[in-house]
Every structure is written in C-alpha cells, then in structure tokens.
N, C-alpha and C positions, 0 to 999 in steps of 0.2 A: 160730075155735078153732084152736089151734095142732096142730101133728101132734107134737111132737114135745118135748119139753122141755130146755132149755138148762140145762146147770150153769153154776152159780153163778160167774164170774172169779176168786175168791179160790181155792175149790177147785179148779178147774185151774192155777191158782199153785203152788200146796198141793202138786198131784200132779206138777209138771214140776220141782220142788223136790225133792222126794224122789225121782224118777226118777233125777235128775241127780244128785246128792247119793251114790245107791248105788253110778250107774255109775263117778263118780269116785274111790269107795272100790274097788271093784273094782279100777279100773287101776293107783291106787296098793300096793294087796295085792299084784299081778303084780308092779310093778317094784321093792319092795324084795324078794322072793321072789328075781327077777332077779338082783339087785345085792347081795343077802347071799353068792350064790356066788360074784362075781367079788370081791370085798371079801375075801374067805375064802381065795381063790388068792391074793392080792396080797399077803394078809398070809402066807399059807407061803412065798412066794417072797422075801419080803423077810426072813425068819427065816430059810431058809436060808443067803441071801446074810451074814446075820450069824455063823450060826455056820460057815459056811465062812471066813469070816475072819478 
C-alpha cells in the first residue's frame, strides 16, 4: 500500500502553467509600469526640443 498519493502529470502540467503563466504576467505589468515613464520623459523631452525650436 502506498503512503502517499501522486497527482496526476497532467495536473502538475496544469499547475506549472499557470504558475508560470502569472509570473510572467506579473513581470510584464512591472515593465511596461517601468517603461510607460521613461516613454512619457522621452516624449516631453522631445516636445520640448520642438517647441524650442
């Protein structure tokens, strides 16, 4: 008799899928988060330079 019971292969498919799947939602959130303010400096700076000119 077993001590212990294995899940199923699919289900730990299942779950390293959606693990993975969040975390790389997560890091993508951070770096346009990131990259919306430097996007956002790049564009004043470049509006400036225009109406300075």
């Amino acid at each position: 008799m077993k001590a212990f019971n294995k899940p199923a292969t699919s289900k730990l498919v299942t779950r390293f899928d959606n693990e993975l799947r969040n975390l790389l939602m997560e890091d993508l959130k951070a770096f346009r988060e990131k990259n919306q303010f430097t996007n956002r400096n790049k564009q004043e700076a470049v509006q400036q330079q225009l109406s300075a000119a």
